[in-house]
C-alpha positions in Angstrom: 0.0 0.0 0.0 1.3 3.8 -1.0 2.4 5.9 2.0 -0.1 8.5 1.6 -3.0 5.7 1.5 -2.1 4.7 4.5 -1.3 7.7 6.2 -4.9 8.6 5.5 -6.1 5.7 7.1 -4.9 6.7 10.4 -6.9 7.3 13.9 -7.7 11.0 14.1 -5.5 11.9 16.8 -2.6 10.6 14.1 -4.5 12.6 11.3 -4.2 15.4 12.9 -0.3 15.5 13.3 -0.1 15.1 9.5 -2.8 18.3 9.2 -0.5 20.5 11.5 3.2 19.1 9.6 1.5 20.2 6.1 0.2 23.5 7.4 3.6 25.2 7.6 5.0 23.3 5.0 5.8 24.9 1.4 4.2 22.3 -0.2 0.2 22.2 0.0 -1.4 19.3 0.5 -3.6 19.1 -2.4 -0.7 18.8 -4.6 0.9 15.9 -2.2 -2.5 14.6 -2.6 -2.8 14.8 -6.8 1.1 13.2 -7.3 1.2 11.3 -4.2 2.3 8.2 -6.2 4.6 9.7 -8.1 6.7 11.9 -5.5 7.0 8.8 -3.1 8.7 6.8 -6.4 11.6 9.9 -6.6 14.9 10.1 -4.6 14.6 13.1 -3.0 17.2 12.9 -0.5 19.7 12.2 -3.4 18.4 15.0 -5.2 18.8 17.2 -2.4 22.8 16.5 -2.0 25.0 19.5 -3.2 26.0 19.4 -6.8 23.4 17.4 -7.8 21.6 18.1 -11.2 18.8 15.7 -10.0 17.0 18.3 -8.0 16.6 20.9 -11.0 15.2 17.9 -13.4 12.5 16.7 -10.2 11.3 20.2 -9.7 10.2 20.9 -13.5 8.8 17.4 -13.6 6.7 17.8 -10.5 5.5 21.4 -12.2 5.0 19.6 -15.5 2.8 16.7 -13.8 0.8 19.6 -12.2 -0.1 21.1 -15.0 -1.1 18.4 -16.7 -3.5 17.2 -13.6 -4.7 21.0 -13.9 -5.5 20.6 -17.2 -7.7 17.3 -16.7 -10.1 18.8 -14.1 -13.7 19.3 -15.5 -14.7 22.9 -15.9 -17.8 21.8 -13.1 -18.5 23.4 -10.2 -17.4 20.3 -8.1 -13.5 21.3 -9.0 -13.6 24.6 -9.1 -11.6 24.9 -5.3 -9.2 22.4 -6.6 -8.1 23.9 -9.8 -8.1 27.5 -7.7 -5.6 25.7 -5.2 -3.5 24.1 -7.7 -3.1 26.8 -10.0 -1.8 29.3 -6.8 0.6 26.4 -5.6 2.2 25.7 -9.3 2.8 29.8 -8.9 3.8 29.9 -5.9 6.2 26.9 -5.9 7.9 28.3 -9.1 8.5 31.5 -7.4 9.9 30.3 -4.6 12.0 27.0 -5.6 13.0 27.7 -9.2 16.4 29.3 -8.1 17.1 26.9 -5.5 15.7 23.6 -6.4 18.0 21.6 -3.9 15.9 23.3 -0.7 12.6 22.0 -2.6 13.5 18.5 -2.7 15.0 18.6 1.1 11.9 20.0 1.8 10.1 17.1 0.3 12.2 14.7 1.7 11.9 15.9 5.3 8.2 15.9 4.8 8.4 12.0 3.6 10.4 11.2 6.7 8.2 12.7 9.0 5.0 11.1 7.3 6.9 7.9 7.6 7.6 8.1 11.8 4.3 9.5 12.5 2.4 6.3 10.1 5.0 4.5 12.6 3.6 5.8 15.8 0.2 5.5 14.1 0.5 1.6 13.3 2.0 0.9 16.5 -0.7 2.9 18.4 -3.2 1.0 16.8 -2.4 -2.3 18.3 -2.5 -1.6 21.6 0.9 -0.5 22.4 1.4 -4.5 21.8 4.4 -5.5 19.7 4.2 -7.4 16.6 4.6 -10.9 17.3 7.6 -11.4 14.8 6.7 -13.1 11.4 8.6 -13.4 8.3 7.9 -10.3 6.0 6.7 -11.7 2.5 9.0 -10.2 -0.5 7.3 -6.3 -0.8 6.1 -4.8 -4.2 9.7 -2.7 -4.3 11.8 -6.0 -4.4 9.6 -7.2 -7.2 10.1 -4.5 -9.1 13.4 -4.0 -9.0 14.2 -7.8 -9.7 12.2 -6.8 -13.0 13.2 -3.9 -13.4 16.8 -5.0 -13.3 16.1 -7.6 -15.9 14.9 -4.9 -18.2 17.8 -2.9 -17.7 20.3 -6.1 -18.8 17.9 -6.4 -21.7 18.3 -3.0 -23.2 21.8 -2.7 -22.1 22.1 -5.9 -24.7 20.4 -4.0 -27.5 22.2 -0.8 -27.3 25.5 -3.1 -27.6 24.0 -4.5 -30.7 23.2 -1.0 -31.7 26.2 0.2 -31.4 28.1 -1.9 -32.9 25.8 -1.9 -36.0 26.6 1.8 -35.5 30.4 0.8 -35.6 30.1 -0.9 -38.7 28.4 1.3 -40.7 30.7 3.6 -39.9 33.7 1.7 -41.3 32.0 1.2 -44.4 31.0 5.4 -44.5 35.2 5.8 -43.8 35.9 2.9 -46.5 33.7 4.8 -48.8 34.3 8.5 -47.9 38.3 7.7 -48.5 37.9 5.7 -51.9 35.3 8.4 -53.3 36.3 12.0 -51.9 39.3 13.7 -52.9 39.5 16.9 -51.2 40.6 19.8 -53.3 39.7 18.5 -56.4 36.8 20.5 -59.0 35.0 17.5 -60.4 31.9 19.7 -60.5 31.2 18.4 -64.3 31.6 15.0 -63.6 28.1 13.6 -62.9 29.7 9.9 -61.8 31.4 12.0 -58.7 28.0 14.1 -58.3 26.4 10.9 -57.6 29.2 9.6 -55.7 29.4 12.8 -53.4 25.0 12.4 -53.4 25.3 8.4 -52.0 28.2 9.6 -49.2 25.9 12.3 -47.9 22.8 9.5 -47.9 25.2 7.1 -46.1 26.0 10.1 -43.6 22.3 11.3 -43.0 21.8 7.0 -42.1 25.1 7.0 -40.0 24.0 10.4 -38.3 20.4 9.0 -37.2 22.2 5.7 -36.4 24.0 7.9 -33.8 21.0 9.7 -32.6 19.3 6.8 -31.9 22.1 5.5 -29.7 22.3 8.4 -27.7 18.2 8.1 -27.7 18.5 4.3 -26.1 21.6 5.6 -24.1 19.4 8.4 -22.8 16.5 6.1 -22.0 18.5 3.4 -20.5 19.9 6.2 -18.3 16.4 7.0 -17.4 15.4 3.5 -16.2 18.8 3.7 -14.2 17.8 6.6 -12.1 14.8 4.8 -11.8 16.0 1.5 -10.4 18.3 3.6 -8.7 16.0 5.0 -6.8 14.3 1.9 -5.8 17.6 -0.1 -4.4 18.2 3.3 -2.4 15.1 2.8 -0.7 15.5 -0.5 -0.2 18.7 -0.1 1.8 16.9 2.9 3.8 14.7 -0.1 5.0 17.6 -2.1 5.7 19.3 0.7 7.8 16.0 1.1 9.7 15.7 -2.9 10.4 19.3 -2.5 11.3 18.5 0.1 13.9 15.5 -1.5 15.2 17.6 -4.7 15.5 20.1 -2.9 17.7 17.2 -2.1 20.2 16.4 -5.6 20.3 13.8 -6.1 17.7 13.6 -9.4 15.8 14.5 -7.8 12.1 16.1 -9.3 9.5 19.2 -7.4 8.5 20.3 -10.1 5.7 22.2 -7.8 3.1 22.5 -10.5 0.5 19.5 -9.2 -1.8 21.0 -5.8 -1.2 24.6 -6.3 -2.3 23.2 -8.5 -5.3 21.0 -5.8 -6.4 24.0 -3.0 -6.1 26.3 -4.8 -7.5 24.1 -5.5 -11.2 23.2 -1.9 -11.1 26.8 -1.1 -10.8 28.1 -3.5 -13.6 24.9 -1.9 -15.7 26.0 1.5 -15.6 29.4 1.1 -16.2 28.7 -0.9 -19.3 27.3 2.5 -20.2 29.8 4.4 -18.8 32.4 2.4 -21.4 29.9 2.5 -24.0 29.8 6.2 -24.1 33.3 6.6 -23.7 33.6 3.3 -27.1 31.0 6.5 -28.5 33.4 9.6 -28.2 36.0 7.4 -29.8 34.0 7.1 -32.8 34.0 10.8 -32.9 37.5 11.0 -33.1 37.4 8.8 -36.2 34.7 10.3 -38.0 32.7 13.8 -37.3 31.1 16.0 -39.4 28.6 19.5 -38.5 26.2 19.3 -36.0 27.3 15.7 -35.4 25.5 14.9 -32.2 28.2 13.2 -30.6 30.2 16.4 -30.2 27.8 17.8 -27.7 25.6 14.7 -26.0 28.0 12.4 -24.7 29.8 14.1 -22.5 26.5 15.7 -20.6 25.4 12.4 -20.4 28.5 11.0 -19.1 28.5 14.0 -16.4 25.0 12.2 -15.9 26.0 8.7 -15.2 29.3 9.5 -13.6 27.0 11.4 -10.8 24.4 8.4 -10.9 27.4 6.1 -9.8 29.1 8.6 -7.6 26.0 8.8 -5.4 25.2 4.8 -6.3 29.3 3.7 -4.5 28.3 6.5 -1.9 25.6 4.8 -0.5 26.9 1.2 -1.1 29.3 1.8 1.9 27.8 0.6 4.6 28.1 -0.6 8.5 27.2 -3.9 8.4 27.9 -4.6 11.9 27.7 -1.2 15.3 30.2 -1.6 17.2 29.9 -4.1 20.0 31.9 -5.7 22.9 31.6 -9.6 22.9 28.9 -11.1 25.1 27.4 -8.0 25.3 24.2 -9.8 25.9 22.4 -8.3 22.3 23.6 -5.0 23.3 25.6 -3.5 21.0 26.4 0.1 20.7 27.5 0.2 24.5 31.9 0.2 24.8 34.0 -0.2 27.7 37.0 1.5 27.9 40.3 -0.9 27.8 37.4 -3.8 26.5 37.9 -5.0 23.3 35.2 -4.7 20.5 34.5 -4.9 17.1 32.8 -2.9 14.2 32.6 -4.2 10.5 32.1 -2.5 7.3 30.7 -3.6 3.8 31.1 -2.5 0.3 28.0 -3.8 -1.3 29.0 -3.3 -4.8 31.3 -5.9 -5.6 33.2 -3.7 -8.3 37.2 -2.8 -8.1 40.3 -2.4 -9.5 42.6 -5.6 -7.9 45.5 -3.2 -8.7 44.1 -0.5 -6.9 44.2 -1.7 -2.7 41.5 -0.2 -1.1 43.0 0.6 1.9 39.7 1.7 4.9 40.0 3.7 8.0 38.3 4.8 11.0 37.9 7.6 12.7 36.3 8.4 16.3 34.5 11.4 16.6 36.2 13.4 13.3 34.0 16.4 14.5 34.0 16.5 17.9 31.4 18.9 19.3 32.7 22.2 21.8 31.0 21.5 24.5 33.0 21.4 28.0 33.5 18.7 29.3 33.1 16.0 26.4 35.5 13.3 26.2 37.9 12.6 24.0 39.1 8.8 22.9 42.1 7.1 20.9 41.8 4.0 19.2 44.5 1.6 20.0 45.2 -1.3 17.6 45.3 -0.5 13.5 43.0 1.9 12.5 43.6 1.0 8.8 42.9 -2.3 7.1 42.6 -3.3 3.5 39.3 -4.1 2.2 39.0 -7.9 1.5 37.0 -10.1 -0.1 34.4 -12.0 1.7 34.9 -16.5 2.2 33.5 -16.5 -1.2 33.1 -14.9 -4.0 29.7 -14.0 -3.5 30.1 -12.6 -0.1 31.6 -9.5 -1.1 34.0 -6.7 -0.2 34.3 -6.5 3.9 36.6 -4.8 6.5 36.1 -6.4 9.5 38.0 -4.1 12.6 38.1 -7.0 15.5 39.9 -6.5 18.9 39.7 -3.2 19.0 39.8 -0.8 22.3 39.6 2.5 23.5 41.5 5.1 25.3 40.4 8.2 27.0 42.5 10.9 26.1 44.3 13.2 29.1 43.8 16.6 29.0 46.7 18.4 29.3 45.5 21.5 30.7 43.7 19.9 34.0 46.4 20.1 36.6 46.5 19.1 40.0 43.6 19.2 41.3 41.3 19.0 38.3 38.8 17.0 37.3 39.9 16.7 33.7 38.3 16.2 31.0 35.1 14.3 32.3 33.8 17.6 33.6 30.8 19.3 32.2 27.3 18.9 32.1 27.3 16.2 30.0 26.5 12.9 31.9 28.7 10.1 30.4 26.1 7.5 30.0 24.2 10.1 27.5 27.4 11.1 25.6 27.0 10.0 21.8 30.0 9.3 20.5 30.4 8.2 16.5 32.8 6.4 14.2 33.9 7.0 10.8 35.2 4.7 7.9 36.8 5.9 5.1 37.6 4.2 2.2 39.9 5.1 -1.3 38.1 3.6 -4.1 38.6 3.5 -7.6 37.7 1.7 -10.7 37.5 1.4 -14.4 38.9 5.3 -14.1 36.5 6.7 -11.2 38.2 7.4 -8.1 36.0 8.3 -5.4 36.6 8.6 -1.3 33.5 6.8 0.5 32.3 7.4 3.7 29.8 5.6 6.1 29.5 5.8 9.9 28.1 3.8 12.9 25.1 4.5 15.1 25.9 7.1 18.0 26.9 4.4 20.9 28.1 5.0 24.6 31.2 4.6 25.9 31.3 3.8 29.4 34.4 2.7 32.4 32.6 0.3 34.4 29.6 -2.2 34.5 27.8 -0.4 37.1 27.2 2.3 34.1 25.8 -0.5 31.6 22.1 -0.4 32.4 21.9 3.4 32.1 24.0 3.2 28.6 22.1 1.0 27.2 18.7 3.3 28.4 20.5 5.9 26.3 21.0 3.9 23.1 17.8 3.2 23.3 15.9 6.7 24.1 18.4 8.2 21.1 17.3 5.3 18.6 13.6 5.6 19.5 13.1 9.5 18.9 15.8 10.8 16.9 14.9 11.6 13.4 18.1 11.6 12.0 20.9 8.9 13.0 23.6 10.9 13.3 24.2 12.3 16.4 22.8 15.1 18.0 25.4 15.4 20.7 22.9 17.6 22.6 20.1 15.6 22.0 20.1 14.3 26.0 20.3 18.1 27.1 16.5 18.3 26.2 15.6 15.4 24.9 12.3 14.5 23.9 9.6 12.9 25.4 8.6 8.8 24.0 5.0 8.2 22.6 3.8 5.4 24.8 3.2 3.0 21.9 6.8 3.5 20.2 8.5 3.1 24.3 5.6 0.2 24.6 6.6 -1.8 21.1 10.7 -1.1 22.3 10.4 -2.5 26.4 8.3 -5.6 24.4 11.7 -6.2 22.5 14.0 -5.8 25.5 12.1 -9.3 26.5 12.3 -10.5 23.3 15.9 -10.5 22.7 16.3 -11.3 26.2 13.9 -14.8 26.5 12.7 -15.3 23.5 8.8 -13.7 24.4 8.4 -10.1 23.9 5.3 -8.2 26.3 2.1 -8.9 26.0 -0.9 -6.1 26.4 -2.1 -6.9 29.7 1.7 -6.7 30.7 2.3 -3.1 28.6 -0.9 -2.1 30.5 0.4 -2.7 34.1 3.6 -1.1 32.7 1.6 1.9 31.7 -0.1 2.2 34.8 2.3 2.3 36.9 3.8 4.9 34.5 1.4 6.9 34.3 -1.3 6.5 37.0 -4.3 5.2 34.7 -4.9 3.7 31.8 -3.0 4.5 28.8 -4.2 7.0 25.8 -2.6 7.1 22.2 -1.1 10.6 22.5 0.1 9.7 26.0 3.9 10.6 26.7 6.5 9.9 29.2 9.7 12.0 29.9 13.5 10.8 29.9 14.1 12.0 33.3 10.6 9.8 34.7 11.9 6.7 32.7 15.8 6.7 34.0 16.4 8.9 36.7 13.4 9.7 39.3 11.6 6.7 41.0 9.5 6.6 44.3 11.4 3.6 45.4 14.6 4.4 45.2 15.2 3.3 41.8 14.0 4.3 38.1 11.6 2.9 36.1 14.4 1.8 33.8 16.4 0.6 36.9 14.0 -1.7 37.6 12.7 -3.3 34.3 15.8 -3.8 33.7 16.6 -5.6 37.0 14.0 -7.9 35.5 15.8 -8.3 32.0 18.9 -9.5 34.0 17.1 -12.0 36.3 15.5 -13.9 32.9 18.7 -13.7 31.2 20.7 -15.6 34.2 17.7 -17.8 35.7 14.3 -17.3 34.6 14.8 -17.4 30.8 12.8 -20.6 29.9 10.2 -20.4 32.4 9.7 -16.8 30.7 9.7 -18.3 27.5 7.0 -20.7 27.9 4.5 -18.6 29.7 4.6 -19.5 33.2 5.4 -16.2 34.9 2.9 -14.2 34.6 5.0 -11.1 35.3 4.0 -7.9 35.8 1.0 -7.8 37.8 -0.2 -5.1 39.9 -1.4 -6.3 43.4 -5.5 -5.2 42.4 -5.2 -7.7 39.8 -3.4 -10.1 41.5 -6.3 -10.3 43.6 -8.4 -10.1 40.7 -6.7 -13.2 39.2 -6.5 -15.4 42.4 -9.7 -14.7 44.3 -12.4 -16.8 42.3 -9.5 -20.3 42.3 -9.4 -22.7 45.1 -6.7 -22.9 47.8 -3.5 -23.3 46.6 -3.9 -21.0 43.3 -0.4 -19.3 42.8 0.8 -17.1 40.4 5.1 -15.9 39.7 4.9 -12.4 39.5 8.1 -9.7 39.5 8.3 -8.2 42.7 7.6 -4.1 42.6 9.7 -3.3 45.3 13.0 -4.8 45.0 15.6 -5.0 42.0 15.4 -8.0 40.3 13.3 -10.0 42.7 10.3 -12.6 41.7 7.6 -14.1 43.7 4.8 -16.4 44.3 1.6 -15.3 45.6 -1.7 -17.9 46.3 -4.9 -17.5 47.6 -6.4 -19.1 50.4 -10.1 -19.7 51.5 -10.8 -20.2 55.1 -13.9 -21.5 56.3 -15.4 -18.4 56.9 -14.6 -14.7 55.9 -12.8 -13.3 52.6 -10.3 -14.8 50.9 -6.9 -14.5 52.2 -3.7 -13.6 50.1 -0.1 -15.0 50.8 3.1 -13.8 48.9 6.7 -15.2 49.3 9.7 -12.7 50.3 11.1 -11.7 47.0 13.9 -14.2 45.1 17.2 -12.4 43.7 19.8 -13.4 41.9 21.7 -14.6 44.9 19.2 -17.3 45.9 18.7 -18.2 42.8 22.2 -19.0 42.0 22.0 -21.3 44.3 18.2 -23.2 43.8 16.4 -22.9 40.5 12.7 -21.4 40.9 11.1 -24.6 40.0 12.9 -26.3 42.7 11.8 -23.8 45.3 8.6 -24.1 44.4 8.5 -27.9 44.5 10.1 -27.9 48.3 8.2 -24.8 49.3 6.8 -25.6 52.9 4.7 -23.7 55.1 4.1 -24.4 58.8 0.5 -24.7 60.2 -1.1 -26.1 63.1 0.9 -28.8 65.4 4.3 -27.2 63.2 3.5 -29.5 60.7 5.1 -28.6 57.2 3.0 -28.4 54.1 3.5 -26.9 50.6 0.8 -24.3 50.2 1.6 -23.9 46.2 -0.7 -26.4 44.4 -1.8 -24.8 41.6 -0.3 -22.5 38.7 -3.0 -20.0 38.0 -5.4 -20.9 36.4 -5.4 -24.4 36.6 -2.6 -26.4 36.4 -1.3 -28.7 38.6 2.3 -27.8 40.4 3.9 -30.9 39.2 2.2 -31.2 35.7 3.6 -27.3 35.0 7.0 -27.5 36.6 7.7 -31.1 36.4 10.1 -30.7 33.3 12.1 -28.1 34.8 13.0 -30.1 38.3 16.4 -31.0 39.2 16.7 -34.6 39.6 16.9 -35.4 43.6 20.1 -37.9 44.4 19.0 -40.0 46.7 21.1 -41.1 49.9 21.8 -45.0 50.4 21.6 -45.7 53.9 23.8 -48.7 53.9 26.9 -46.8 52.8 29.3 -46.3 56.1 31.1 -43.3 56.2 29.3 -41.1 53.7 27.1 -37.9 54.8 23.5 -37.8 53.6 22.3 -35.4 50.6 21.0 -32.3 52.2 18.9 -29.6 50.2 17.8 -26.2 51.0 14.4 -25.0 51.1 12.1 -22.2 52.2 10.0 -22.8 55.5 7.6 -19.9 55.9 6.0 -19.9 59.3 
């Protein structure tokens, strides 16, 4: 579905963003209405680079199409405000863009992106604040398209070969002919057998001239479908970089660049057979010309053409296949450690050079350091240079894979004794972005170019203790920043989270964790206890409420993520296969347990300490309400020690006469405590009483009194 279909198929609340991002923008909405299919096909970020001659050509195209819709609207009444508004924003746009064309398609562009996050929030909005249980995406419309589109290319690429050299060989038998038959200098003006003569050369010259016109005609074309497919790979790896980010916050996204590199690399090969064909062209020039010979003018405006396409095409095809990332960094990249190795790997996905020609690729940390006091400065130790290789195979590509690298904090030379060096500031070091650069010389078949690509903004950090509010960070910049470069004073106001982008990104924290992401009774506790009530759409929560301020001591963040680390280490399959019911607030708890017989327990996380779990049951006495029990809180350090199933199984309660009983008996709702953690018991070793001289097992359990 079109991105302006489904923008318009948004709640109101959603509706109404895109109504107030169109009413200060230069272009009107009636003509984003009119060529909606046709601006979402164009590259306008490309267009918009410096240099580029692609902005000037959109521009008059889109004025052209407007026109044209102008001038198929009925002369009716019903109209009449249409062709009023698009008449006074063709004027208007041509006043205002046709001397700077670039700021019109950066305009445009800007306008796409923001359409695109707020269909986002829209989409995720609409289910709840639930995530998307993960599913495998079925190939899109785009990746049709270009496979065909690609296969057309190759096909007229083949003809205007053939074309040319038919071209070629008429033009040796012009030069045969011209050189037998045409003596310069020479007054044969009586002779009719030279009139005729000179009358079949120019024939054979008008052919040989609109044999060349039509070359440069298919050339032209082919150049057109180029930009075209062009276009369509772009925004295919603007997909893949947004997977890629949304896979570095945890979310289950493919970032498979196979497809991509194999799509680059035949547009690549494409439009240097018509770089060489053009270049084969201009030869022929040199052998024959003539006046007004079109190959004295058009080739070398169309080679300026192409050699732009594939400047911007090996611009983008540098890419960051792999954020840096420490190893078992538990799925969280983008977090460093000083003096902690990590790596960071980079991919050329058009498999296209010159062998004699090393590609040599650096990096760079922080080239443009922002002034602000305080921020710190690193080294990279190890080589920060490598040589781009080739992949295990062939097919894998070009790759430079920076492994066992580490960082160094830089001294500052002008704290002295008694300073606090470089780390002060205002700028907290957990929210200080920090960037690296690759570089790479390329060249090939004559075009030499220096690439560029960098990572996502990561956090470098000195100890563990500073992991958790890194990695909050990464997260919070990821989530709300439009553009991923970084803002480095993005977390000196940064902007509040929509509840259903912060609900669909906590759901993949669980996901990456244990395997099951948050369901929407869970994201509604969440958001309650957030929040006070029940969640709205348009409801927002601040940085400083999510990782710094908490009632209990702790943050928000502090705490879920206390949770994270207890699945990881001891709770992760019991997680997985849905018998901790989680995050339940103590009203529903009650809710849940007071209508189930004695015995009924649910696992929930515990509210009041970091990283703690427990079991609460209901019991119904023979007269009065219901009673509720819950368990002290289990941590990491029990549970290091005896797994929660186990506890669970040995779990004994005193009652009358001291006599021990185990008060869990069913998981809520129903299920038997032996039939739902039987799998997951440790197998008891039992003591053989004959045996002299050998001590008897002994386990721990819980004995609540």
């Amino acid at each position: 579905m079109a991105q302006w279909q489904e923008v318009q198929n948004l709640a109101n609340a959603y509706l109404e963003q895109i109504h107030e991002l169109y009413a200060g923008a230069a272009l009107p909405m009636a003509v984003r209405q009119c060529l909606a299919a046709w601006i979402e096909d164009q590259n306008w970020r490309q267009a918009a680079e410096p240099l580029s001659s692609h902005a000037r050509m959109l521009f008059h195209s889109l004025l052209v199409l407007l026109w044209e819709r102008l001038g198929s609207l009925g002369l009716g009444n019903e109209d009449f405000m249409l062709r009023h508004n698009l008449r006074k924003a063709h004027r208007d746009l041509q006043a205002k863009f046709e001397e700077c064309p670039e700021t019109f398609a950066n305009l445009v562009a800007n306008l796409l992106r923001e359409e695109r996050r707020i269909l986002r929030l829209g989409q995720a909005g609409g289910q709840g604040g639930a995530a998307p249980a993960p599913s495998p995406s079925p190939r899109n419309d785009r990746e049709q398209q270009i496979q065909r589109r690609l296969a057309e290319l190759h096909t007229a690429l083949q003809e205007a070969e053939r074309a040319f050299r038919h071209l070629e060989d008429m033009q040796d038998a012009f030069d045969f002919c011209f050189k037998v038959h045409y003596v310069p200098g020479e007054d044969r003006t009586n002779d009719p057998q030279y009139a005729q003569q000179i009358q079949a050369l120019q024939a054979k010259l008008q052919i040989l001239d609109r044999q060349r016109r039509e070359v440069l005609a298919q050339i032209q074309q082919l150049l057109g479908r180029s930009e075209t497919l062009q276009d369509f790979v772009l925004q295919e790896l603007e997909a893949w970089r947004d997977r890629q980010q949304r896979a570095c916050m945890g979310a289950p996204e493919d970032t498979n660049l196979r497809p991509l590199e194999t799509w680059f690399t035949e547009l690549g090969q494409g439009l240097f057979q018509l770089l060489r064909l053009l270049r084969a062209l201009g030869e022929l020039r040199l052998k024959v010309t003539y006046e007004r010979d079109p190959l004295k003018a058009e080739p070398p405006l169309l080679e300026k053409r192409l050699k732009e396409l594939l400047s911007y095409l090996i611009q983008r095809a540098f890419v960051v296949e792999q954020q840096p990332t420490m190893p078992n960094a538990f799925k969280r990249p983008l977090v460093l450690r000083t003096a902690t190795k990590f790596s960071a790997r980079a991919r050329l996905l058009l498999r296209l050079h010159d062998r004699n020609h090393p590609m040599e690729t650096s990096i760079h940390i922080d080239r443009d350091p922002p002034k602000i006091k305080g921020f710190r400065r690193f080294n990279i130790l190890t080589s920060s240079s490598k040589t781009l290789l080739a992949g295990d195979s062939p097919q894998e590509g070009l790759v430079c894979d920076f492994q066992y690298l580490t960082l160094k904090e830089q001294k500052d030379s002008r704290a002295g004794k008694g300073s606090k060096g470089s780390g002060e500031g205002p700028v907290v070091v957990t929210e200080e972005l920090h960037l690296i650069t690759f570089t790479l010389a390329y060249a090939y078949c004559g075009l030499e170019l220096e690439l560029e690509t960098s990572t996502l903004p990561f956090v470098i950090i000195s100890n563990n203790s500073q992991l958790s509010s890194a990695w909050a960070s990464i997260l919070w910049f990821n989530m709300l920043s439009p553009d991923p470069k970084p803002q480095f004073q993005f977390f000196s106001a940064p902007p509040a989270a929509p509840w259903p982008l912060l609900a669909q990104v906590l759901s993949w924290q669980f996901q990456s964790v244990a395997e099951r992401g948050l369901a929407r009774e869970h994201l509604l506790m969440l958001a309650e206890k957030l929040f006070g009530s029940k969640p709205s759409p348009e409801s927002t929560l601040s940085w400083t409420k999510f990782s710094k301020d908490g009632a209990a001591g702790f943050s928000f963040w502090a705490w879920l993520d206390g949770i994270l680390g207890l699945l990881q280490e001891h709770l992760k399959q019991l997680w997985k296969d849905g018998l901790i019911l989680g995050f339940v607030s103590r009203k529903q708890e009650k809710k849940l347990l007071k209508g189930k017989r004695t015995g009924t327990f649910l696992i929930r996380f515990s509210e009041s300490i970091l990283g703690g779990v427990t079991c609460t049951w209901v019991e119904h006495p023979e007269s009065g309400p219901p009673a509720f029990r819950a368990v002290v809180p289990y941590t990491a350090a029990e549970l290091v020690s005896l797994a929660l199933p186990d506890i669970i199984r040995d779990y004994q309660l005193l009652v009358e006469e001291n006599i021990p009983e185990n008060p869990l008996q069913f998981l809520h709702p129903n299920i038997p405590r032996d039939e739902a953690f039987g799998p997951y018991y440790s197998k008891r070793e039992e003591g053989n009483l004959m045996e002299q001289k050998k001590y008897l097992n002994r386990r721990l359990i819980r004995v609540s009194i």
